[in-house]
MARDRENPA-753899 format. One line per field, with one value per atom (N, C-alpha, C): residue number from 0; atom name; x, y, z. Coordinates in nm, 4 decimals. Layout:
% residues N
num = c(NUM	...) .
atome = c(CA	...) .
c1 = c(X	...) .
c2 = c(Y	...) .
c3 = c(Z	...) .
This chain:
% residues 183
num = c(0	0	0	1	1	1	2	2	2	3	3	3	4	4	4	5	5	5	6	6	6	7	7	7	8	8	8	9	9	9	10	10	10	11	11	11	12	12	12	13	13	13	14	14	14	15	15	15	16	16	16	17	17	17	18	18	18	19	19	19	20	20	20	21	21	21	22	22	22	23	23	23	24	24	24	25	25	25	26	26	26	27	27	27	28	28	28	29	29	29	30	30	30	31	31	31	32	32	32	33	33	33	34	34	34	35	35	35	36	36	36	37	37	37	38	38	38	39	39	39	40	40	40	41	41	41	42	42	42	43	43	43	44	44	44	45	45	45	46	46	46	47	47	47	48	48	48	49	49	49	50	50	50	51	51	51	52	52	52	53	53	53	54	54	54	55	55	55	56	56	56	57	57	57	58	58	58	59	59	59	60	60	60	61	61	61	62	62	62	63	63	63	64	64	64	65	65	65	66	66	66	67	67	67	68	68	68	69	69	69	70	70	70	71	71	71	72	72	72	73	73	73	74	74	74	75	75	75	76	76	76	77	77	77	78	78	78	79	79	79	80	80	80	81	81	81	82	82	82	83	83	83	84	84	84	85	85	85	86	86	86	87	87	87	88	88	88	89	89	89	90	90	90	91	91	91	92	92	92	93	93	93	94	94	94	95	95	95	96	96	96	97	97	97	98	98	98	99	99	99	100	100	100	101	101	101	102	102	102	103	103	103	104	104	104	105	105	105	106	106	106	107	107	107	108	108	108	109	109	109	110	110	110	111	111	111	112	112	112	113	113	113	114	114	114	115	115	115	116	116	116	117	117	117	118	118	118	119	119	119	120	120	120	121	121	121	122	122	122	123	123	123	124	124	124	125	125	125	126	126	126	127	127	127	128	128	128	129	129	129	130	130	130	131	131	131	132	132	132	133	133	133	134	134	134	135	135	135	136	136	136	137	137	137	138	138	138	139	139	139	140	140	140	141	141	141	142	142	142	143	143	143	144	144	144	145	145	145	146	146	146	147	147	147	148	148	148	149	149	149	150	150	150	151	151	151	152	152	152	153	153	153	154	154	154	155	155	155	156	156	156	157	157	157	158	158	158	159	159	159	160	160	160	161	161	161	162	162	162	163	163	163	164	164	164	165	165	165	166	166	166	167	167	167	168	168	168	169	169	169	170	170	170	171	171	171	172	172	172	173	173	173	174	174	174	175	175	175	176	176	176	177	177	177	178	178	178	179	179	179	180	180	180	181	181	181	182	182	182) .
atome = c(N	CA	C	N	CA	C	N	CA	C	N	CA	C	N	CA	C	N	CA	C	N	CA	C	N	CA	C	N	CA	C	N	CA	C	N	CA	C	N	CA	C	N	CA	C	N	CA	C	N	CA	C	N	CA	C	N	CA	C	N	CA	C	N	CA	C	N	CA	C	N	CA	C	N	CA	C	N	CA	C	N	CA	C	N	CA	C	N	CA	C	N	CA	C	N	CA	C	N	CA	C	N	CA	C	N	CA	C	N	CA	C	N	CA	C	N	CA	C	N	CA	C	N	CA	C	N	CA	C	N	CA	C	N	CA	C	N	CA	C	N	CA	C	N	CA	C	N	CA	C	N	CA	C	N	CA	C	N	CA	C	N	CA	C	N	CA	C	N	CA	C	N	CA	C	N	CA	C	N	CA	C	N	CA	C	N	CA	C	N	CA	C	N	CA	C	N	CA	C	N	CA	C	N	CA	C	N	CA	C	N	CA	C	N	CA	C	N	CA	C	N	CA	C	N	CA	C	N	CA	C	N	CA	C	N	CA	C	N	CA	C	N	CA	C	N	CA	C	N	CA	C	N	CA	C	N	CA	C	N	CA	C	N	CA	C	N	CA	C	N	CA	C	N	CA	C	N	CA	C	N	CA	C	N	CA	C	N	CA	C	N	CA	C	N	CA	C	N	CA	C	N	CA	C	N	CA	C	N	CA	C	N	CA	C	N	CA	C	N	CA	C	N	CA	C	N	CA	C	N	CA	C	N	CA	C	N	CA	C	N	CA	C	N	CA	C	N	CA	C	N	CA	C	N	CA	C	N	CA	C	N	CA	C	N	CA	C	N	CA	C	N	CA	C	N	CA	C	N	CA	C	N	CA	C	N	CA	C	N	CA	C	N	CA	C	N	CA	C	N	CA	C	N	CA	C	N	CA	C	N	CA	C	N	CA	C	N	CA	C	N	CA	C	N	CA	C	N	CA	C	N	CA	C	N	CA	C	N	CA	C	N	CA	C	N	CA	C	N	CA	C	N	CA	C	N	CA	C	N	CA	C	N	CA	C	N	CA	C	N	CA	C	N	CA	C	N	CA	C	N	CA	C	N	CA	C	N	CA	C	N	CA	C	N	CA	C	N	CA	C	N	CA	C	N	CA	C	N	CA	C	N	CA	C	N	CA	C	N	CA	C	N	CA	C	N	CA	C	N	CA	C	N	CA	C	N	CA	C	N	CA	C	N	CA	C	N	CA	C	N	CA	C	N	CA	C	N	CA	C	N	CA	C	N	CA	C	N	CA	C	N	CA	C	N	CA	C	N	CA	C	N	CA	C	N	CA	C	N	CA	C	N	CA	C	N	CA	C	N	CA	C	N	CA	C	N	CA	C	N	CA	C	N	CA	C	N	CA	C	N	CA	C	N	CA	C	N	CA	C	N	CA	C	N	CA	C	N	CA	C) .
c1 = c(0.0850	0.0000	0.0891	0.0557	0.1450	0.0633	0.1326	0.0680	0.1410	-0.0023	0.0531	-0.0261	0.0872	0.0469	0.0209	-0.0841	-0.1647	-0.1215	-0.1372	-0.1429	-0.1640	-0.3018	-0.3661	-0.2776	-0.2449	-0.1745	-0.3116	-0.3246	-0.3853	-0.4585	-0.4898	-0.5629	-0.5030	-0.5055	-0.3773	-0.4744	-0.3518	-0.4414	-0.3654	-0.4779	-0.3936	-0.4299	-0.2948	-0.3635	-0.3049	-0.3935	-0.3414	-0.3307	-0.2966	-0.2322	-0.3257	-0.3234	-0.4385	-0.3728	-0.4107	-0.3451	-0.4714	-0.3829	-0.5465	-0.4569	-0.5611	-0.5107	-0.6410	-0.6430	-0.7518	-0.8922	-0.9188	-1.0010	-1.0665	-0.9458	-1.0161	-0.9055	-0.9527	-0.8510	-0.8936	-0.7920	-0.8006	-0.7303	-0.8126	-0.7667	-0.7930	-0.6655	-0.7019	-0.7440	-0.8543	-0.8868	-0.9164	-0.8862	-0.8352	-0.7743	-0.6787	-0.5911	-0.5414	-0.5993	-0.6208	-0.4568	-0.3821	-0.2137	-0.1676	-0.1765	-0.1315	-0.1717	-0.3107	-0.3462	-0.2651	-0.3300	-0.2331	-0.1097	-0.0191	0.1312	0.0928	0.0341	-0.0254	-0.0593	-0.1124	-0.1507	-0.3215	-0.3734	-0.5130	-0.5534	-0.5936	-0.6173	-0.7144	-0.8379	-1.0048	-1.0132	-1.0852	-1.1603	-1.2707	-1.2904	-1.4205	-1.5072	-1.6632	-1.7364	-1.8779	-1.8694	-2.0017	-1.9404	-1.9857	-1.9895	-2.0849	-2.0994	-2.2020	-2.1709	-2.2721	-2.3070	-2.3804	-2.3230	-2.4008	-2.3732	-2.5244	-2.5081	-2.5496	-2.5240	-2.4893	-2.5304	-2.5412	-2.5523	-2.5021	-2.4514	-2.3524	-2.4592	-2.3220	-2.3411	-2.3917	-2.4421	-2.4386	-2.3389	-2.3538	-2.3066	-2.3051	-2.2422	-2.2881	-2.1511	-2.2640	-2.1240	-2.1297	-2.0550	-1.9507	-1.9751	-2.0118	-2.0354	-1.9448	-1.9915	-1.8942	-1.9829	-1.9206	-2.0119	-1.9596	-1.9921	-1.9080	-2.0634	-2.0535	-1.9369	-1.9222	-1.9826	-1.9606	-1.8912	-1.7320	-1.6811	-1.6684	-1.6285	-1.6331	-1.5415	-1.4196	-1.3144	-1.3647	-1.3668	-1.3575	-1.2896	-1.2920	-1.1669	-1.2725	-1.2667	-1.3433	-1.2972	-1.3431	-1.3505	-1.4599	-1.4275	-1.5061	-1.5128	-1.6310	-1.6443	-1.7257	-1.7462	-1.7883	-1.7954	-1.7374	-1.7628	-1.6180	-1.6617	-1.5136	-1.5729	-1.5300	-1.5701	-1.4406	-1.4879	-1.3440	-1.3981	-1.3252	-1.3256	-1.3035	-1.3589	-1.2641	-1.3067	-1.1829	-1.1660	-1.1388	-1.2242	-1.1472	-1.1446	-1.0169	-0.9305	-1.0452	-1.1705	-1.2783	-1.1984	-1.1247	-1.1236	-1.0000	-1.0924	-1.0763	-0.9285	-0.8873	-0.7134	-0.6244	-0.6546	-0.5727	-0.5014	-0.3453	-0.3148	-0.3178	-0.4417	-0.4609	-0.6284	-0.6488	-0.8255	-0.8759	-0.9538	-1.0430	-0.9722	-0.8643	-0.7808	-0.8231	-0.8476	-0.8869	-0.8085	-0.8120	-0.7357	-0.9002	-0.8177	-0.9069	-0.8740	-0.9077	-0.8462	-0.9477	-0.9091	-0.9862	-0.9903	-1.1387	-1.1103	-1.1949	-1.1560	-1.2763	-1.2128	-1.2922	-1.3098	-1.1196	-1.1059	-1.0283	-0.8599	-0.8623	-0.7400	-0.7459	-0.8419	-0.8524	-0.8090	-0.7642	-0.7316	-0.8972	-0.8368	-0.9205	-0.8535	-0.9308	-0.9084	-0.9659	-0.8558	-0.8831	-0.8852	-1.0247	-1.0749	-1.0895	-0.9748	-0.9721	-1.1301	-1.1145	-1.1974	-1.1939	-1.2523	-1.2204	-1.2297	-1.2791	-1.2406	-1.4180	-1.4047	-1.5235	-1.5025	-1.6249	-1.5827	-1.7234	-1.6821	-1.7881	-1.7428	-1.8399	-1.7598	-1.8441	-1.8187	-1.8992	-1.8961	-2.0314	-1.9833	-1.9340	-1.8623	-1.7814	-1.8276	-1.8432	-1.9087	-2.0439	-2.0685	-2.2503	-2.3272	-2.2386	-2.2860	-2.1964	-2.1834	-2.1021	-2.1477	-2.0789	-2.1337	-1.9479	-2.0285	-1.8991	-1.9501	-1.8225	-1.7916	-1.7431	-1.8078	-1.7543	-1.6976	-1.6013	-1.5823	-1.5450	-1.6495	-1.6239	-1.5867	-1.5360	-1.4930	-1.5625	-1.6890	-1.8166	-1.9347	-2.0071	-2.1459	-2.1932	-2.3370	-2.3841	-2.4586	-2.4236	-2.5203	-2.5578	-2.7131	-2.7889	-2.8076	-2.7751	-2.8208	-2.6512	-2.5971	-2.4174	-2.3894	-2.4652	-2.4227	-2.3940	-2.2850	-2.2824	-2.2448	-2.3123	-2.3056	-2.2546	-2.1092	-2.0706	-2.1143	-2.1565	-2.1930	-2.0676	-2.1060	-1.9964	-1.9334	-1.9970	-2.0018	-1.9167	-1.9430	-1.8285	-1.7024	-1.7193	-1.6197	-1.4879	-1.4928	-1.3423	-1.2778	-1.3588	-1.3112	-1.2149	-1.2998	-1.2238	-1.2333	-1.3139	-1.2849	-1.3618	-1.2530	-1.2919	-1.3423	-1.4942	-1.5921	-1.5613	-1.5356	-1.5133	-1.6557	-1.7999	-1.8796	-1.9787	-2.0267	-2.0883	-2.2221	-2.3121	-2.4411	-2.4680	-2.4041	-2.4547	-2.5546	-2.5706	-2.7537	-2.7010	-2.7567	-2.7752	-2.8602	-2.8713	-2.9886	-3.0469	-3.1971	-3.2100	-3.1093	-3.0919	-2.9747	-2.8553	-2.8221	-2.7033	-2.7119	-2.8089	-2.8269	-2.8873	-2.9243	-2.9370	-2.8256	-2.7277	-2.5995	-2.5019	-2.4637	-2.3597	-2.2760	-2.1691	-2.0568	-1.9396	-1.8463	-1.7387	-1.7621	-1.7343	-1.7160	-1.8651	-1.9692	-2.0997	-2.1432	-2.0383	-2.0760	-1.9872	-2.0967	-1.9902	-1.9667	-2.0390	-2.0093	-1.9286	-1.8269	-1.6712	-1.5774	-1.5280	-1.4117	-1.2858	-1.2198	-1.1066	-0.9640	-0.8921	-0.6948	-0.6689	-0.6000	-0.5533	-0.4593	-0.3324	-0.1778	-0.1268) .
c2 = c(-0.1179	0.0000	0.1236	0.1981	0.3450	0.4828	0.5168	0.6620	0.7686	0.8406	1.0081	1.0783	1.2148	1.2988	1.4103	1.4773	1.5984	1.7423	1.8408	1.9818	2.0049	1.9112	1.9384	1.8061	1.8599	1.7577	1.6258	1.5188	1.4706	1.4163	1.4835	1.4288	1.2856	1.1837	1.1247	1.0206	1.0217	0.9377	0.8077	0.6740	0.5762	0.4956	0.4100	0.3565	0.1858	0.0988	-0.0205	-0.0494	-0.2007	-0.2839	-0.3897	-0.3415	-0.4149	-0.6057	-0.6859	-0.7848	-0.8809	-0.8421	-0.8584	-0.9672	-1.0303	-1.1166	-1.1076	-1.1763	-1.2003	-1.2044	-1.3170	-1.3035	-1.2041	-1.0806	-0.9482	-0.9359	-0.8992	-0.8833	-0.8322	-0.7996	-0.8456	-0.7716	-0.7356	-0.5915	-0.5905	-0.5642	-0.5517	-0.4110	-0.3863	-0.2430	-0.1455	-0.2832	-0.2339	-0.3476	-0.3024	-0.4092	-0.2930	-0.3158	-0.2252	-0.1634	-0.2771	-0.2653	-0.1361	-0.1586	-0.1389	0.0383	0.0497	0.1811	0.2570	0.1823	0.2498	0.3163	0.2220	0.2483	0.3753	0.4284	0.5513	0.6444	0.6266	0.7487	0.7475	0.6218	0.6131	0.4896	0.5632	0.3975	0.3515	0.4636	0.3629	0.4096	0.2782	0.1886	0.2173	0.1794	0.2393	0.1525	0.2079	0.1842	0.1825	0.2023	0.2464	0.1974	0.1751	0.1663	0.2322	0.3313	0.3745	0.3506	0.3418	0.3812	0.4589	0.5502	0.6262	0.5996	0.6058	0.5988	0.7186	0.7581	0.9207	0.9189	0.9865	1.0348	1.1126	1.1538	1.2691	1.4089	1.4710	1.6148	1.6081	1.4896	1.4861	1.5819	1.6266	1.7408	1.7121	1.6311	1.5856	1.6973	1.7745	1.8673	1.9773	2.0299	1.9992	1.9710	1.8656	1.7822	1.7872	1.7959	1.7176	1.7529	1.6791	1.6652	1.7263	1.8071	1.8978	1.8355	1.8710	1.7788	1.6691	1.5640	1.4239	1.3856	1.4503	1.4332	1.2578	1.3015	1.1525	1.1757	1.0835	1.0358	0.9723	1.0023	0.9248	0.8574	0.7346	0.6563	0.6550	0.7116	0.7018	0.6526	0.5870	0.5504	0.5057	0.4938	0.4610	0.3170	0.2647	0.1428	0.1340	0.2223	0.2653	0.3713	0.3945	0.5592	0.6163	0.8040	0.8944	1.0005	1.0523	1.1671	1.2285	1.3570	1.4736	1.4944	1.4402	1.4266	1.5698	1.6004	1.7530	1.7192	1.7822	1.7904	1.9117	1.9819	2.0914	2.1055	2.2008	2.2044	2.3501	2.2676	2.4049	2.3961	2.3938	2.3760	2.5596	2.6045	2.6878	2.7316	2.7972	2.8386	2.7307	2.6576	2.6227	2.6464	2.6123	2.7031	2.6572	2.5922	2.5692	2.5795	2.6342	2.6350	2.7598	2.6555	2.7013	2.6355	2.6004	2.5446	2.4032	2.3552	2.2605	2.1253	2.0327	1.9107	1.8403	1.8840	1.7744	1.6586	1.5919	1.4186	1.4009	1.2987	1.2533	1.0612	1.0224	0.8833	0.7960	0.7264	0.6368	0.4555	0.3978	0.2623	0.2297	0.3173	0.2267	0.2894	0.4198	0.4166	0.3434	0.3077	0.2343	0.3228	0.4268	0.5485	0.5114	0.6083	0.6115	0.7730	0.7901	0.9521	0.9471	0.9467	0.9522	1.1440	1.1447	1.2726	1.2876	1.3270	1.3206	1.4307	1.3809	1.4902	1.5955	1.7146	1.8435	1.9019	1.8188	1.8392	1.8334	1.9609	1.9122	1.7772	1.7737	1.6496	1.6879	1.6741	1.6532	1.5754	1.5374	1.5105	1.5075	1.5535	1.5584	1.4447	1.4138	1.2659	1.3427	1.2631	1.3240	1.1967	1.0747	0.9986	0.9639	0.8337	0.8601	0.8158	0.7764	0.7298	0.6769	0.6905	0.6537	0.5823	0.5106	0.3942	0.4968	0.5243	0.5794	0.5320	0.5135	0.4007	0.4813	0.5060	0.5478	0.4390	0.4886	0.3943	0.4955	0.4828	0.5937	0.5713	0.6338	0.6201	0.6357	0.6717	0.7421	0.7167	0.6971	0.6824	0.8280	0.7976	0.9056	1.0146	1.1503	1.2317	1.3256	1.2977	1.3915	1.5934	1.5329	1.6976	1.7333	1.6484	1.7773	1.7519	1.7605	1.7777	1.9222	1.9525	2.0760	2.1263	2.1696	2.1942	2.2993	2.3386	2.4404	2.4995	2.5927	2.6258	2.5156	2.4626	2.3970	2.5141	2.6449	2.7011	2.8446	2.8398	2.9207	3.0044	3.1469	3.1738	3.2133	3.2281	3.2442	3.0941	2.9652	2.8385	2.8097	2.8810	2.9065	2.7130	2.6261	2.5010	2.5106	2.4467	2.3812	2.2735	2.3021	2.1100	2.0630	2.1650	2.1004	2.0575	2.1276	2.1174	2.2416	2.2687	2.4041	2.4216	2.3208	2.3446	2.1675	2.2177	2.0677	2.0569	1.8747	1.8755	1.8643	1.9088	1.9139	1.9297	1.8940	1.8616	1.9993	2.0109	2.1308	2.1776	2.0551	2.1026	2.1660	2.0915	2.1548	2.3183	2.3512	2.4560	2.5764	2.5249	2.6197	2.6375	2.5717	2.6119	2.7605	2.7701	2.9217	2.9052	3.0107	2.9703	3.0054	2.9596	2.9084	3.0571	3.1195	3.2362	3.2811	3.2406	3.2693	3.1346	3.0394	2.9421	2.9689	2.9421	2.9625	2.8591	2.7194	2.5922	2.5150	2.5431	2.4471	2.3811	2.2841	2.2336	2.2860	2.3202	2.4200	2.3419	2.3578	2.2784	2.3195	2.1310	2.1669	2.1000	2.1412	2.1634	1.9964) .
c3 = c(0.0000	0.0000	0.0000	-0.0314	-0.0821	-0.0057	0.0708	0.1422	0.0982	0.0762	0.0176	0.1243	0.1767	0.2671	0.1935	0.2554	0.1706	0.2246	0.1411	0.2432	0.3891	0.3886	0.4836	0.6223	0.7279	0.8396	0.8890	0.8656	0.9208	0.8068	0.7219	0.5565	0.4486	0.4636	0.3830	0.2906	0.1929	0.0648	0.0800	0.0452	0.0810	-0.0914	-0.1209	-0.2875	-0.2597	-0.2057	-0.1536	-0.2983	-0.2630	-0.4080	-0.4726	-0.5951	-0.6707	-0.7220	-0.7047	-0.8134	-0.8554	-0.9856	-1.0632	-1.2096	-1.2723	-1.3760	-1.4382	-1.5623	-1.6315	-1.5834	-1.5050	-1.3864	-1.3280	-1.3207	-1.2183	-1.1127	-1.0421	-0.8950	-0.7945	-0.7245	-0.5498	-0.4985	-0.4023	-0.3110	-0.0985	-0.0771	0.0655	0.1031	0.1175	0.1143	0.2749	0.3730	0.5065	0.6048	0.6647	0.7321	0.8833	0.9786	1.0883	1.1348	1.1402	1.1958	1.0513	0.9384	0.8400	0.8157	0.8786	0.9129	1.0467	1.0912	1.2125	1.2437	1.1157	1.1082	1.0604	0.9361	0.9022	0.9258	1.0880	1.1234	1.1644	1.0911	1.0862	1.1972	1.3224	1.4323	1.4438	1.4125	1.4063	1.6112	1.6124	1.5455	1.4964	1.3745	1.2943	1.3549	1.3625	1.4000	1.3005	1.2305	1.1132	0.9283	0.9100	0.7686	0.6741	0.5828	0.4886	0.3435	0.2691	0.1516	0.1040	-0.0382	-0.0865	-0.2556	-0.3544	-0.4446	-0.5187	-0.5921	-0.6344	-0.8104	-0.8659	-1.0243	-1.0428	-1.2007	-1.2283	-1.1838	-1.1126	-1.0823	-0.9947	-0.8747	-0.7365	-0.6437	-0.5983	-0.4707	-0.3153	-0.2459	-0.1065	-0.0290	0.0718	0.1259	0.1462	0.2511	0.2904	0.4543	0.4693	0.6358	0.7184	0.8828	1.0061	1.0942	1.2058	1.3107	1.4335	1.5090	1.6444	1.7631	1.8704	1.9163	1.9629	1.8991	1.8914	1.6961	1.6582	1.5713	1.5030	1.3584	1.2783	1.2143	1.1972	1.1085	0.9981	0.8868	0.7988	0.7106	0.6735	0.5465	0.4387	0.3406	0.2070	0.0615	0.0242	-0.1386	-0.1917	-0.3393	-0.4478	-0.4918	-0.4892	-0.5293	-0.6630	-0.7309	-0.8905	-0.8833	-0.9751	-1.1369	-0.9878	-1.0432	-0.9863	-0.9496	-0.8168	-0.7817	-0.7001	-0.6816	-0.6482	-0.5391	-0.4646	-0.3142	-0.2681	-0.1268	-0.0518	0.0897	0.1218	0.2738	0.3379	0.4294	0.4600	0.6047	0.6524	0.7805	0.8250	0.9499	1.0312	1.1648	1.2046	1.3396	1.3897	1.4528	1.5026	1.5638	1.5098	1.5351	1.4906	1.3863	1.2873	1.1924	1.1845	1.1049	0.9157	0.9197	0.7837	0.7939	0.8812	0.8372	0.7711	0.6998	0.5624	0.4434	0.4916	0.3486	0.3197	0.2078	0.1218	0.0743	0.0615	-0.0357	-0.1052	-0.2160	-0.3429	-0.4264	-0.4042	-0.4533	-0.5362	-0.6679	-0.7516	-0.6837	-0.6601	-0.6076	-0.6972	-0.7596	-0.8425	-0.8838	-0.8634	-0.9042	-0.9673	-1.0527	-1.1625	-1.0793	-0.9830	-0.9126	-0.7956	-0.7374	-0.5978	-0.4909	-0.4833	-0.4180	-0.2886	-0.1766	-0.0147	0.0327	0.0720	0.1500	0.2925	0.4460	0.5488	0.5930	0.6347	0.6417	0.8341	0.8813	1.0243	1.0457	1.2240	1.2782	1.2986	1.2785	1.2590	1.0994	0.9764	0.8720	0.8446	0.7525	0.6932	0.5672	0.5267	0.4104	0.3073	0.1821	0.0659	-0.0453	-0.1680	-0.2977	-0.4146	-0.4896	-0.6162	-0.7250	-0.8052	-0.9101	-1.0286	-1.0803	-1.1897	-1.3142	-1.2428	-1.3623	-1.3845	-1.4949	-1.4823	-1.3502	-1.2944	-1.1227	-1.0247	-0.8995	-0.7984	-0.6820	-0.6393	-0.5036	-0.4429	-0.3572	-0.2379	-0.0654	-0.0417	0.0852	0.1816	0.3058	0.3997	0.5423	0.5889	0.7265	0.8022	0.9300	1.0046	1.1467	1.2324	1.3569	1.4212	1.4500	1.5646	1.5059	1.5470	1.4784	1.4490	1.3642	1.3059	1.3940	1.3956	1.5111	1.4088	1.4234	1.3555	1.4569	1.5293	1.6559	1.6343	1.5738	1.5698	1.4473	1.3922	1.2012	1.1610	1.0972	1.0894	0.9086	0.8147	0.6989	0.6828	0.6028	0.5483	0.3667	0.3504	0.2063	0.1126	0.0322	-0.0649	-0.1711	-0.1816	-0.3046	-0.1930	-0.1006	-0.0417	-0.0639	-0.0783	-0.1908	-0.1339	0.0092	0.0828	0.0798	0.0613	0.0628	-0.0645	-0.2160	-0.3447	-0.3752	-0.3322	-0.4181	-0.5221	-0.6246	-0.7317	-0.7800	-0.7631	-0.7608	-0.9308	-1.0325	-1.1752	-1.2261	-1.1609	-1.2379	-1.2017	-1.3525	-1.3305	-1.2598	-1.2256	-1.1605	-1.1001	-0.9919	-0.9534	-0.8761	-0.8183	-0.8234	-0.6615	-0.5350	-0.4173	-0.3278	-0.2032	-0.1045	-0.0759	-0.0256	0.0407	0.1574	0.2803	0.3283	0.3105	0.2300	0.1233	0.0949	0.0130	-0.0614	0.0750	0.2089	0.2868	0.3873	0.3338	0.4206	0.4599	0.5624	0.5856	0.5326	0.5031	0.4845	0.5781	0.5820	0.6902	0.7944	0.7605	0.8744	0.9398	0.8799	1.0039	1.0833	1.0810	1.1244	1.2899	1.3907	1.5532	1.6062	1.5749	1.6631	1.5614	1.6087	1.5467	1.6327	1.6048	1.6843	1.6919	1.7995	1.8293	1.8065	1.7408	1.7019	1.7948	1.8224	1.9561	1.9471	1.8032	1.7994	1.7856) .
């Protein structure tokens, strides 16, 4: 498995090893020790799925203050992952990492706590995989605008399709309940 560290401290892309033959192939797509060495300790606790259509928009989520780690990938089509650094007196918050994750790189994006998280479909449809560290809390969900213009990401599509939630979101600076870096 091959780890790439991102801008962001704590954000890391992981691209385990495919071996594949005629047949197809075969992938260890989590091995707990192997994370760990990484940086990533779990223990995850939740598993999700989401299946998506092009120009799907999910984002930009986290949860304060019962937070969620996430390990994410694509198990069909490609979408442009983002992660961003909310946590209050950080010295990278508001700043962004965007990963492209889809089926045919086998690529995973661990989205620590404190990060928001979203991702857009880029193909004609996506099955995206979450493994998360905390279970789901609906009373500390916290939505940042995706379209946010001090954030400056680049989703790479011009009108995408998104939730009412979504579309009634703040953006980063009128938002007051955030998690505080704590170095």
């Amino acid at each position: 498995m091959q780890t790439f560290e991102t801008s962001l401290p704590g954000v890391v892309v992981f691209e385990p090893r495919r071996y594949g033959d005629p047949r197809g192939f075969f992938v260890e797509t989590f091995q707990s020790e192997r994370y760990a060495a990484a940086g990533v300790a779990g223990p995850f606790v939740q598993d999700n799925l989401s299946r998506s259509s092009h120009g799907v928009l999910r984002g930009l989520h986290l949860q304060y203050p019962n937070p969620q780690g996430k390990l994410v990938s694509v198990l069909r089509g490609t979408v442009l992952d983002v992660a961003v650094d909310v946590r209050r007196g950080s010295p990278t918050f508001g700043k962004s990492v965007t990963v492209e994750l889809s089926e045919e790189n086998g690529r995973q994006m661990f989205v620590p706590r404190g990060f928001a998280h979203g991702f857009v479909v880029l193909s004609e449809t996506a099955d995206f995989f979450y493994k998360c560290d905390n279970h789901y809390s609906p009373k500390d969900e916290i939505t940042v605008r995706w379209c946010d213009p001090d954030l400056g990401i680049d989703w790479r599509v011009s009108d995408p399709k998104i939730s009412a939630k979504d579309a009634a979101a703040l953006p980063l600076s009128q938002i007051q309940r955030l998690p505080a870096y704590e170095g």
